[in-house]
C-alpha positions in Angstrom: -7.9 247.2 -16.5 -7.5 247.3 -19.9 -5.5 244.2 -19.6 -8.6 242.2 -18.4 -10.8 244.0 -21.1 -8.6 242.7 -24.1 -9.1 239.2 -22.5 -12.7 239.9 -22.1 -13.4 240.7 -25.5 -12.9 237.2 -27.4 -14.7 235.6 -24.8 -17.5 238.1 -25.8 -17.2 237.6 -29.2 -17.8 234.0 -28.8 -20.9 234.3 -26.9 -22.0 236.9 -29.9 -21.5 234.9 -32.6 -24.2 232.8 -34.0 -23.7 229.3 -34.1 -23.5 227.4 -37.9 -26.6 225.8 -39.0 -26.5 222.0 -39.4 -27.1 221.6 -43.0 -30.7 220.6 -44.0 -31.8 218.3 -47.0 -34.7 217.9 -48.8 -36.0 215.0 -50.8 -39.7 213.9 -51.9 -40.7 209.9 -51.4 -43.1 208.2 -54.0 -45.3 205.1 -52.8 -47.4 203.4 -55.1 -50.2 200.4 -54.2 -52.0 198.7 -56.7 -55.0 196.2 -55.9 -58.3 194.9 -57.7 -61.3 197.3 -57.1 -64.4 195.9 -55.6 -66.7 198.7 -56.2 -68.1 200.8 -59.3 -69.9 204.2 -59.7 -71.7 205.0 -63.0 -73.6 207.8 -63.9 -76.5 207.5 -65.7 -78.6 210.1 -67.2 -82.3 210.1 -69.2 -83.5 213.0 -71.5 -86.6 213.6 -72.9 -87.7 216.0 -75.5 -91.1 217.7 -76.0 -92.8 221.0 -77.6 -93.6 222.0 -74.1 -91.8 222.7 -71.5 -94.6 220.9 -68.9 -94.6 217.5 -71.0 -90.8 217.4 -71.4 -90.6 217.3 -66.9 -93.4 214.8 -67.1 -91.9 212.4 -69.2 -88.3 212.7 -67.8 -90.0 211.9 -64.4 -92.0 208.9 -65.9 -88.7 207.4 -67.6 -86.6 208.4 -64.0 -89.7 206.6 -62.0 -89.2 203.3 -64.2 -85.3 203.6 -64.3 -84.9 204.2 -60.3 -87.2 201.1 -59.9 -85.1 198.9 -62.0 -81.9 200.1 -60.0 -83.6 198.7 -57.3 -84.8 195.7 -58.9 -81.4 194.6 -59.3 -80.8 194.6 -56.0 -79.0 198.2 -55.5 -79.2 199.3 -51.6 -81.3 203.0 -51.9 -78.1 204.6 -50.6 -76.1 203.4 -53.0 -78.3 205.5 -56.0 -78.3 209.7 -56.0 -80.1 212.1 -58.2 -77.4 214.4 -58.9 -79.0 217.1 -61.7 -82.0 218.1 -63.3 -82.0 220.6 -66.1 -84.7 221.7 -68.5 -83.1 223.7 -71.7 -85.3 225.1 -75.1 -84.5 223.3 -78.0 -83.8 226.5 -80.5 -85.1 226.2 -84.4 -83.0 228.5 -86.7 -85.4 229.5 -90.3 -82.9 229.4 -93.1 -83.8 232.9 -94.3 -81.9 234.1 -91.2 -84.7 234.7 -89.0 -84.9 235.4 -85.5 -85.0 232.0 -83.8 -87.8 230.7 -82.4 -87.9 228.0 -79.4 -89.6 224.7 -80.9 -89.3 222.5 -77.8 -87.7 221.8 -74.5 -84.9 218.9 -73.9 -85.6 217.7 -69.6 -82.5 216.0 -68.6 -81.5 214.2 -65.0 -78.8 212.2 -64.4 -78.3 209.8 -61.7 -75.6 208.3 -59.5 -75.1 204.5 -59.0 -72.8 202.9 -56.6 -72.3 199.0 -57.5 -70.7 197.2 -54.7 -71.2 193.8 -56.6 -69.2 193.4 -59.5 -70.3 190.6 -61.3 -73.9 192.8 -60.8 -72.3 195.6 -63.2 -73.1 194.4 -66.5 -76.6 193.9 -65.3 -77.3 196.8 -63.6 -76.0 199.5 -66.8 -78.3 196.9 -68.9 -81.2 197.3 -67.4 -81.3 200.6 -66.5 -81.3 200.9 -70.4 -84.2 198.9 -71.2 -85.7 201.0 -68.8 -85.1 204.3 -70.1 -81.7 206.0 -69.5 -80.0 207.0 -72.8 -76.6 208.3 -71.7 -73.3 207.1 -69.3 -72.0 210.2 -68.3 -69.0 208.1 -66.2 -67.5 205.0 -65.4 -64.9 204.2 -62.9 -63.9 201.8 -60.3 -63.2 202.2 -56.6 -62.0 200.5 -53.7 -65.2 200.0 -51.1 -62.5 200.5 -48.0 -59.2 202.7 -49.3 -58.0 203.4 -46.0 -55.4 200.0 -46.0 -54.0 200.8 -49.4 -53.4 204.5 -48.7 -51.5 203.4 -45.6 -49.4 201.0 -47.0 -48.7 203.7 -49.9 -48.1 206.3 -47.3 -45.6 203.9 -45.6 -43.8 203.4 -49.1 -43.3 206.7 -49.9 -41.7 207.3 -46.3 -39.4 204.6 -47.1 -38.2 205.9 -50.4 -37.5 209.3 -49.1 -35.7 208.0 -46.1 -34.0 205.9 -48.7 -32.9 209.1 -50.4 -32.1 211.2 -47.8 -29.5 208.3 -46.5 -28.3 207.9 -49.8 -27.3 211.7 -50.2 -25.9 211.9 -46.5 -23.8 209.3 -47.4 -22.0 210.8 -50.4 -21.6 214.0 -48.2 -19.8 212.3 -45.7 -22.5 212.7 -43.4 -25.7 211.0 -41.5 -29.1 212.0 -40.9 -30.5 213.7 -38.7 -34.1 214.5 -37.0 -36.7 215.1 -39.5 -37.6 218.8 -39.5 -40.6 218.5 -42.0 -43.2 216.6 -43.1 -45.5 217.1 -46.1 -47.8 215.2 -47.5 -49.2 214.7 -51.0 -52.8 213.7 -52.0 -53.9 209.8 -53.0 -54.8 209.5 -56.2 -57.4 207.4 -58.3 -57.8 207.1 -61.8 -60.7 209.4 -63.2 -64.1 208.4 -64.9 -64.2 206.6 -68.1 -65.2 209.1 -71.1 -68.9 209.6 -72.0 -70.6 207.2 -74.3 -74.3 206.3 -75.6 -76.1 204.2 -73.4 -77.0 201.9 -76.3 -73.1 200.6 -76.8 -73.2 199.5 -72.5 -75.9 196.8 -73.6 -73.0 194.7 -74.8 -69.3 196.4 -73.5 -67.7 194.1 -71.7 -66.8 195.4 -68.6 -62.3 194.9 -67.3 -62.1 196.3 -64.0 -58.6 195.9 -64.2 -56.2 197.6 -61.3 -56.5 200.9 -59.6 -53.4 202.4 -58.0 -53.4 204.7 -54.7 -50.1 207.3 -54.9 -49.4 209.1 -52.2 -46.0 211.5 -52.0 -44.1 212.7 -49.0 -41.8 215.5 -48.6 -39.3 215.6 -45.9 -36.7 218.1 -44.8 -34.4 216.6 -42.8 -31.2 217.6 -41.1 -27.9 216.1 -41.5 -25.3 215.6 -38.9 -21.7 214.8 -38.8 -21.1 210.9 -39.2 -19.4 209.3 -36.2 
């Protein structure tokens, strides 16, 4: 009996032990698509001053009245164009012999967003919505009217440069990949707006589309096996 039991107990051991993890890697894939944009958003915005609060709404809505009828003039579709905010903030007089201060007007302010889908339409559109009343470009920037192929294609690059990688570091291990455990991905990317500038320097700013890029990033954990 204890014969058998002393033969037993390696046996049980065996089943016992845990078996050894295959070793895992991980390794984060960058692709990158550039292309020509074939949309713009701007955002416009009109304020008006006046000593009452009452006149200084009535004229922002008179100058946003003329201002959303010239966005349409120039051939703007009505859901391309979106009021986006309306504010109405006293204007604050400070004496000089450090008195309290007193309010001495109100400043009305709205601002307005434009999509332009025609880009040789750009430079006509920001010009006449400043003959017709808007006073500020809060934003500038360039899209992409359908993203969804160029966010693919990225998506596909930065697979490929992980995998790329992964092989790469296998191979100086003396090993091979394995299945892929993990996959993560990162957000696409577009540049941000231009920076704010007067309204009155748009009449004649020549307008460079340029390139946009859509980045996408991929993390993968992947296991690595024994190479045959």
């Amino acid at each position: 009996m204890r014969v058998a039991t002393l033969l037993l107990f390696p046996l049980l051991m065996a089943f016992a032990a845990p078996a050894q993890e295959a070793p895992r890697l991980t390794v984060e894939g960058r692709g990158e698509v550039t292309q020509v944009p074939d949309m713009a958003t701007i955002r416009v915005s009109v304020t008006r001053e006046a000593e009452a609060a009452e006149a200084a709404m009535d004229a922002l809505a008179t100058a946003m009245d003329a201002v959303l009828e010239r966005i349409s003039a120039e051939a703007v579709a009505a859901r391309d164009v979106q009021s986006s905010t309306v504010s109405l903030q006293p204007r604050w007089d400070r004496p000089d012999d450090r008195g309290a201060p007193r309010i001495s007007g109100y400043e009305a302010r709205a601002t307005v967003t434009v999509r332009v889908r025609d880009l040789d339409r750009l430079g006509a559109v920001m010009s006449a919505v400043v003959d017709d009343g808007a006073n500020g470009l809060d934003g500038l920037s360039f899209q992409m009217s359908d993203p969804r192929p160029a966010e693919d294609a990225a998506r596909r690059a930065a697979f490929e440069d992980a995998m790329a990688k992964a092989r790469l570091y296998a191979e100086a291990a003396g090993l091979t990949v394995g299945p892929i455990l993990r996959l993560a991905e990162g957000g696409a990317n577009l540049p941000g707006p231009a920076p704010m500038v007067q309204m009155e320097m748009a009449r004649a700013m020549p307008i460079a589309p340029g390139e946009i890029s859509e980045v996408v990033t991929v993390t993968l954990e992947i296991a690595l096996v024994p190479a045959e």
